[in-house]
Every structure is written in structure tokens, then in C-alpha cells.
MIZA-893534 format. One record per atom (N, C-alpha, C): residue in one letter; x, y, z. Coordinates in steps of 0.1 Angstrom, whole numbers, plus 2048, in hexadecimal, padded with zeros to 3 digits. Layout:
aXYZ ...
END
This chain:
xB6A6EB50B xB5E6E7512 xB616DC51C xB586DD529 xB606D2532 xB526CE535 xB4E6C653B xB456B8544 xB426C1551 xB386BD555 xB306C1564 xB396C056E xB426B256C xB4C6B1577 xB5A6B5573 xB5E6C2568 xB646D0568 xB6E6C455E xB6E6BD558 xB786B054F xB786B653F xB806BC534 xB806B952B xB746B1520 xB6C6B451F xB646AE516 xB696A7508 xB67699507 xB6F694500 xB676934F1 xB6E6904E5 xB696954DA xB696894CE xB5E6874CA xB5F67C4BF xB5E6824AF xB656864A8 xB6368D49C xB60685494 xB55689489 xB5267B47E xB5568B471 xB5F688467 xB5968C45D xB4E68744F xB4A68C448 xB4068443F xB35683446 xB2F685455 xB2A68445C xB16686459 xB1768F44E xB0D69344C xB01689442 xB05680441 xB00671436 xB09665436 xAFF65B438 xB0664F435 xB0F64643C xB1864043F xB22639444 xB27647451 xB2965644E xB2A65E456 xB2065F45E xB1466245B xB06663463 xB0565746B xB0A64B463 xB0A63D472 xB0D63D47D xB1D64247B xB28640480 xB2764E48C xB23657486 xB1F65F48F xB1466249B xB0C65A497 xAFB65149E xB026454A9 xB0963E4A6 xB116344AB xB1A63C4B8 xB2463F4B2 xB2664B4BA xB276514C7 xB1C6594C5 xB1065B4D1 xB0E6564D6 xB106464D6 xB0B6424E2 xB186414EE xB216444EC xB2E6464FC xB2D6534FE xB36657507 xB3266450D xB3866C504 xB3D66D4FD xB456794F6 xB3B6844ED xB4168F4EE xB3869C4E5 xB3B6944D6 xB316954CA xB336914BC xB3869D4B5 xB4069B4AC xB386AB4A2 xB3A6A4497 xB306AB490 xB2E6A1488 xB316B047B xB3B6AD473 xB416B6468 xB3A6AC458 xB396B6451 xB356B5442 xB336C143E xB386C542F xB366CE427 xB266CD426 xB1E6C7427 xB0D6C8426 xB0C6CC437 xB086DC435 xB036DC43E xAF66DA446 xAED6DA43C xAE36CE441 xAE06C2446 xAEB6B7442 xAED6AC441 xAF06A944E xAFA6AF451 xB016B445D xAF66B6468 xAEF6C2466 xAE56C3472 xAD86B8476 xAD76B046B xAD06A746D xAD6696475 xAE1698472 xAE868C47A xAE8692488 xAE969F48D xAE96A5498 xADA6A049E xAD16A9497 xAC56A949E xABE6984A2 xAC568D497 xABF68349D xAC967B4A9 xAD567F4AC xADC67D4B6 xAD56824BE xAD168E4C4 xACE6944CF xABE68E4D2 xAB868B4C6 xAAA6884C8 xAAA6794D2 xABA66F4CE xAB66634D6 xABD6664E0 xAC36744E0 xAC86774F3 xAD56784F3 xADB67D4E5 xAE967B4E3 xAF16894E4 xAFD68B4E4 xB0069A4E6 xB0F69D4D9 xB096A14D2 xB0F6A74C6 xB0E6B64C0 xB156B94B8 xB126C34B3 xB156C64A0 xB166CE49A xB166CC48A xB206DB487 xB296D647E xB316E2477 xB356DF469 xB366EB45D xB3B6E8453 xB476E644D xB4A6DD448 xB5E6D7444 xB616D6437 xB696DB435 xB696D4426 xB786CC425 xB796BE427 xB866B942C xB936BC420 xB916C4418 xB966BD40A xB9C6CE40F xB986D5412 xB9D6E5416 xBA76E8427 xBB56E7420 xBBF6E642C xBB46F0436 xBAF700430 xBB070843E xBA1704442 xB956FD439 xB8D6FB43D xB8E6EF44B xB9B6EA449 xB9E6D9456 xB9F6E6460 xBA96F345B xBAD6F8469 xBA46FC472 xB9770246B xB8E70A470 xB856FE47B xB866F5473 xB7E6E347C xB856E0487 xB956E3484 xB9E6E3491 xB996ED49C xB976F9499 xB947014A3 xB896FB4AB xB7C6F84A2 xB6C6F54A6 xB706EA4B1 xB746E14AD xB796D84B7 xB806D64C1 xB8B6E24C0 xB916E54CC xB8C6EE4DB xB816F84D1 xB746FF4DD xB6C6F04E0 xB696E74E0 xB5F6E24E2 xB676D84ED xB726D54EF xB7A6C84F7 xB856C54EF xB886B54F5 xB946B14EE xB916A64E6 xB976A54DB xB9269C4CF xB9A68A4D4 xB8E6814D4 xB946754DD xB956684CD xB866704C4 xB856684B8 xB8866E4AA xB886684A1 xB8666F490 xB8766148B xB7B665483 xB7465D47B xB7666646F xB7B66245E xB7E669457 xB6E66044C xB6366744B xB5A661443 xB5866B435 xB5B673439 xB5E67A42B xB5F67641C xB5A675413 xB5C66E409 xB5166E3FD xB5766A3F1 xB4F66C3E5 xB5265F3DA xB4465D3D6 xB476503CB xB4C6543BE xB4A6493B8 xB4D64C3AD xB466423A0 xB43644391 xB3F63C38A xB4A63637F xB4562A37E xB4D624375 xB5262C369 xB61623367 xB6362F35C xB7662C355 xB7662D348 xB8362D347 xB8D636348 xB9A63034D xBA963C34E xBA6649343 xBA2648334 xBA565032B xB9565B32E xB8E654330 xB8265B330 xB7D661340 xB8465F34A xB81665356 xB88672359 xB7D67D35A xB7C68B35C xB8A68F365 xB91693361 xB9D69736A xB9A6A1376 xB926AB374 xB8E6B337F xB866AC388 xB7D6A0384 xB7469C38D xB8368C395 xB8B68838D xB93680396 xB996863A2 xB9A69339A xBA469D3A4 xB9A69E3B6 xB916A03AC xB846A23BC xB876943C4 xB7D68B3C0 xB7F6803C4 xB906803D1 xB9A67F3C9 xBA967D3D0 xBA768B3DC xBA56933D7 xBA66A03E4 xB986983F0 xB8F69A3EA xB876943F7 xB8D6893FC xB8A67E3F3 xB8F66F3FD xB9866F407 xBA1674400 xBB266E404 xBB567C40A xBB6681401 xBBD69840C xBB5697411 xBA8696414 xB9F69941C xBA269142B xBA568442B xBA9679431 xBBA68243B xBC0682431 xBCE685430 xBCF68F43F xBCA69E43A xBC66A443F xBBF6AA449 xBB569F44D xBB16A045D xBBA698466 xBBD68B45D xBC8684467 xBD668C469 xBDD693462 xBE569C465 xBE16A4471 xBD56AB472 xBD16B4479 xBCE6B0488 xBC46A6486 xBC469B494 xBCE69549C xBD5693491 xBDC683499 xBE46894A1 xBEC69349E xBF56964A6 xBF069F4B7 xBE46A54B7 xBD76A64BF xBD969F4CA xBD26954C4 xBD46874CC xBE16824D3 xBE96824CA xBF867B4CE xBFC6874DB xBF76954DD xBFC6974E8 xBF66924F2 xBE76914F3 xBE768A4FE xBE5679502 xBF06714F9 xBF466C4F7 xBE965B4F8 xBDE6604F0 xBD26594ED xBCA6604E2 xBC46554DD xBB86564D0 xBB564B4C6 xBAC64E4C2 xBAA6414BA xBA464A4AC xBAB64849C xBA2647490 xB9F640489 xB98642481 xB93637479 xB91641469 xB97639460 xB9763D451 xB8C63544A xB8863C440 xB7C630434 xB8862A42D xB86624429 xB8D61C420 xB84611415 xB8760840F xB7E602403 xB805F8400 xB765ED3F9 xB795E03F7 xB835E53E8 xB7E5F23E3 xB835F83DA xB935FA3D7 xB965F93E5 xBA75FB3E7 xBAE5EE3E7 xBA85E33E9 xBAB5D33EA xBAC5D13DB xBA25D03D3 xBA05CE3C5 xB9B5D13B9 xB9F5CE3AE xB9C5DC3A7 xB8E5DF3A2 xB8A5E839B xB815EC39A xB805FA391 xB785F8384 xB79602376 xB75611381 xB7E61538A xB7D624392 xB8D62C392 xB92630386 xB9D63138A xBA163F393 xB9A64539A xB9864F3A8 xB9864B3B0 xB8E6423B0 xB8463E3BF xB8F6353C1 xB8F62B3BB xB9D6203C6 xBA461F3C7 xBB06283BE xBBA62D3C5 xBBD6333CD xBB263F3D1 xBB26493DC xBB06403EA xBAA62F3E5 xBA36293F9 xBB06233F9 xBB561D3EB xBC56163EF xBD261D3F9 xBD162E3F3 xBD56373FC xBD3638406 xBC763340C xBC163841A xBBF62B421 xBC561E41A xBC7614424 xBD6615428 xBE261741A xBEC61A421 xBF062542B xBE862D427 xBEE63D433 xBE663843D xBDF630440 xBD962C44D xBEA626453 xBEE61D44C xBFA612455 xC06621455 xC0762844E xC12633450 xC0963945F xC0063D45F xBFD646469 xBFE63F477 xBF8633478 xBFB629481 xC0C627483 xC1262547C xC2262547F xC24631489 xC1C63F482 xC2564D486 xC1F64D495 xC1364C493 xC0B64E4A2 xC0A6434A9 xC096384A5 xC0B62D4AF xC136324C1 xC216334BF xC296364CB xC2363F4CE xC1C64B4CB xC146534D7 xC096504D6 xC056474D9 xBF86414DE xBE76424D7 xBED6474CA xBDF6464C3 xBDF63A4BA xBD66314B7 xBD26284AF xBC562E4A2 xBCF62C499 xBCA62D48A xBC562247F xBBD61D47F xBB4613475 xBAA61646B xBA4612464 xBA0611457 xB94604456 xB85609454 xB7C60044F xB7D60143F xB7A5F8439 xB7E5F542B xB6D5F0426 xB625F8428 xB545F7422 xB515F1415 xB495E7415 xB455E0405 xB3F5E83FC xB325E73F8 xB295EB3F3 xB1E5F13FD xB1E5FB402 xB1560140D xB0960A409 xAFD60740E xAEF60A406 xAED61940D xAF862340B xAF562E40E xAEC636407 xAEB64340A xAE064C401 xAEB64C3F4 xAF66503F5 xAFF64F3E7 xB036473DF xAFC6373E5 xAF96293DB xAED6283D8 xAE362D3DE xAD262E3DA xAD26343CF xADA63F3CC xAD96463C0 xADB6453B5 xAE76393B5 xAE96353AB xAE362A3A5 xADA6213B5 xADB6193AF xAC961A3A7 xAC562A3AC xAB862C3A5 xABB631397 xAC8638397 xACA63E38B xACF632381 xAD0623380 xAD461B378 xAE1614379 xAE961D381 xAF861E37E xAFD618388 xAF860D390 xAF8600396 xAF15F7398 xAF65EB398 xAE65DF39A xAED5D83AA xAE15D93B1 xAE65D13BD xAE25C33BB xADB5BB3AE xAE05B03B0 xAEB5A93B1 xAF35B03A6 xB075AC3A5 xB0C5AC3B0 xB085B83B9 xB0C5BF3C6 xB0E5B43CE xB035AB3CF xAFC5A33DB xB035953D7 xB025943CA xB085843C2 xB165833CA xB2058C3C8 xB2E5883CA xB2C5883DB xB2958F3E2 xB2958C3EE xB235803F5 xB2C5783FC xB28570407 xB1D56B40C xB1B57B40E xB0D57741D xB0057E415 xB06580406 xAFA5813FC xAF3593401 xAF459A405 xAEF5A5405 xAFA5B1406 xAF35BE401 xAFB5CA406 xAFC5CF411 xB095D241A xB0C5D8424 xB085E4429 xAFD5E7434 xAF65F3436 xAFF5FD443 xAFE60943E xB07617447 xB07612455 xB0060C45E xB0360946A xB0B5FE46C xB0E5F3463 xB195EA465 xB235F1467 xB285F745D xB335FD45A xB38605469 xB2960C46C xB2C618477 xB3160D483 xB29603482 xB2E5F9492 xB3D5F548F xB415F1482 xB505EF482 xB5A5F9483 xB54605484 xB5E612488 xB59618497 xB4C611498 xB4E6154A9 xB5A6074B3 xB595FE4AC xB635EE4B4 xB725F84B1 xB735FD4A6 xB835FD4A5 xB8560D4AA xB7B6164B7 xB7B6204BB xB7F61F4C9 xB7860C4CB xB7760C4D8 xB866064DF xB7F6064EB xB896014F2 xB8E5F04EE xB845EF4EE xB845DA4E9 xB8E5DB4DD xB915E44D6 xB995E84C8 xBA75EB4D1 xBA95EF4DA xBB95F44E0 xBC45EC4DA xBC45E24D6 xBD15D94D0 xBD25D94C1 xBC35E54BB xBC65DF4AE xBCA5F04A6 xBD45F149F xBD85FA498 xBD95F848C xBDC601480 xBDD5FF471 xBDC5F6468 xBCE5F046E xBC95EA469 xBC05EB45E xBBC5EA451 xBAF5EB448 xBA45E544B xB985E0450 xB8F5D6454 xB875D4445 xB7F5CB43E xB785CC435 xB6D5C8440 xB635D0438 xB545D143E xB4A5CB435 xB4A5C342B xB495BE41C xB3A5B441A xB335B1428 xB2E5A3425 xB3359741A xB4259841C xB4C58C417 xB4D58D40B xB4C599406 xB4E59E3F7 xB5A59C3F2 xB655A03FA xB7459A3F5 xB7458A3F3 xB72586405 xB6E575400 xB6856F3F7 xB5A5703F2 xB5556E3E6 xB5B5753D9 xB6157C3D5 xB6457F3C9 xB6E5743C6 xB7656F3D2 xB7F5663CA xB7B5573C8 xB725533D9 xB6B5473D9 xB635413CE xB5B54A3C5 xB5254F3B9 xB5854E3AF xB6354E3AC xB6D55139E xB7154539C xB715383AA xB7A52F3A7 xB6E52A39A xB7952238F xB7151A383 xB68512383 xB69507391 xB634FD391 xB564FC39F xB585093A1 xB4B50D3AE xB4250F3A7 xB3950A3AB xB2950C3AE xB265173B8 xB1A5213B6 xB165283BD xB0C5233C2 xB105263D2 xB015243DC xAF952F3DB 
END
């Protein structure tokens, strides 16, 4: 696909795109010139981040992915490669998880969790990066977790973001010298449709949520998205494999909070 003035149409891919931290990031997005496409296995989800792109004048389009499926990445590779040249990837793809111990956590459902998060991650950055590196620019950006910093009763969920903060600094090493830069937001507690759920179903309290943090509240899908649009942009050119925490000072406060002899403001 090329531009009015006959150029390559340039291409911002978001996967997970169809809800949440992806639907931000994708909304965000749209706003530079680049075509969006916005990939998720919900293909509804998908077409709804489309239609309200286009509604505030944005130019995207919606396909189905399943990142966790090598030939499903290939078939996304094709979509992408009809459409222009891929300049972004945004890997939003991703699944939570509930508390729970080593002995008692469902082996098939860990197994999911690890194939989406991380293969799924793995996977498109394999497929991309080197894309990019020929024409010897790009910028991605990985999810990552406060989950991957420290611990937390998920034994899936955060070892899979631990993975995906270090394969951020491995991919930044590989691709660095041909000119793509690879980084990583590292999201707190984010009041997506996939934390509403739980937190209607019982199986979270956002007072705890809000207590350890800092700045005293939960982190909402467009912070996040503005911190992966800075590390998209150009103002970002110097920074590579980096993890960013997006946290409202949730790391900071967890430890500020623990000291013995603090008082809480």
C-alpha cells in the first residue's frame, strides 16, 4: 500500500489490540501518520478499536492473530506486508492470571498463559524485528510487569513478564546495530476490562491496589498507552532495552511502606 504521494505506507502494528492497554495504545497511535492494524484473536474487539479510530479521523484497519500460533504470526506477516512497511510493534497481547500456589496451578492453563505472554511476544518479535532491521529502522515495544520486578503468588504470570523484560535487553542487543530500538513498559495495576472483572468478581480489592502505590490510585489503559507512544517516538531515539515501570510508584511504595518505622501518609 503506498500514500497519495506514491511513498510506502508506513505501519504501526499493535497486537492485543482489541481491549485494554492494546485498544489505548492503538487509539494513541492514530494519532501520527502511520496505517494501525490493530490484531487480536477477538475479532470483535478488534473491529471496535478500528471503528473508533476512524470515527475520530484515524486510519486503521483490524485482523485476526493468534500470537501464541507460529503460522498464525505468519499469516499477520503477510497482512502487513500488503498493507506497507511495518515502522512499529507494539506486542499487547496478553492474559492474567489468579492467585494461586506452585502445587495447585493448572498445568494446561500455565502452559497458556507462557505461550501467549512470552511465545506470543517471542514470536512476533522474531517475525518483525528482522523486517525492520532491513530497512534499517523501527521501534518496539514489549508489556512487561511490576510482576516481573517482584514477586507475586502467580507462578505463570511473572515469570513469563520476567522473560519479556529480559528478551527485551537480548533483542535490543540483536537489533540495536541495525537500527531498530526495542523497549518494554512494565504496567502496575491497570483498570482494564480484565481487572473490572475481577475486581467485580471478588478476586481483587482495589483498596490494597491503591494503598501500596504512591500516588494512591490505579493506573488507567491510556497512561500506559502514552508511555509506549514516548518510547515509539522519536524523543525515545537514545533509549533502547529498557523496561519502564508505569506503576503510580507501586515499586516505590512497596518498599517506602515496609520500612518498620514509617508512618503512612
Amino acid at each position: 500500500m503506498t500514500t497519495k504521494g506514491g511513498q510506502v505506507k508506513k505501519i504501526s502494528l499493535v497486537t492485543g489490540g482489541g481491549s485494554g492497554i492494546g485498544r489505548a495504545t492503538s487509539i494513541k497511535l492514530s494519532t501520527r501518520e502511520n496505517h494501525v492494524i490493530v490484531a487480536d484473536i477477538d475479532e470483535e474487539g478488534a473491529a471496535e478499536t478500528v471503528s473508533r479510530i476512524k470515527a475520530a479521523g484515524g486510519d486503521a484497519s483490524a485482523t485476526k492473530a493468534d500470537v501464541s500460533d507460529e503460522l498464525s504470526v505468519a499469516a499477520l506477516m503477510q497482512t502487513v506486508a500488503k498493507a506497507g512497511r511495518i515502522d512499529t510493534l507494539v506486542n499487547c497481547a496478553g492474559i492474567l492470571q489468579n492467585g494461586s500456589r506452585v502445587e495447585d496451578m493448572d498445568l494446561a492453563e500455565h502452559d497458556r498463559i507462557w505461550n501467549v505472554n512470552y511465545r506470543g511476544t517471542y514470536l512476533c518479535c522474531r517475525a518483525f524485528g528482522p523486517v525492520m532491521a532491513e530497512y534499517g529502522v523501527g521501534s518496539i515495544v514489549n508489556i512487561g510487569s511490576i510482576a516481573g520486578f517482584e514477586m507475586f503468588p502467580l507462578p505463570a504470570y511473572s515469570p513469563s513478564k520476567a522473560a519479556i523484560h529480559q528478551l527485551t535487553k537480548v533483542l535490543a542487543g540483536d537489533l540495536g546495530p541495525r537500527g531498530v530500538r526495542v523497549n518494554a513498559v512494565a504496567p502496575g495495576f491497570v483498570m482494564t476490562e480484565a481487572l473490572k472483572a475481577r475486581v467485580e468478581a471478588g478476586e481483587r480489592d482495589t483498596s490494597v491496589m491503591e494503598e501500596q502505590k504512591t500516588l494512591r490510585r490505579i493506573v488507567e489503559p491510556d497512561e500506559i498507552a502514552d508511555a509506549i507512544l514516548f518510547l515509539c517516538s522519536n524523543a525515545a531515539r537514545a533509549i533502547t532495552g529498557a523496561t519502564l515501570p508505569v506503576d503510580n510508584g507501586w515499586l516505590a511504595g512497596l518498599a517506602y511502606n515496609s520500612y518498620a518505622g514509617n508512618k503512612k501518609n
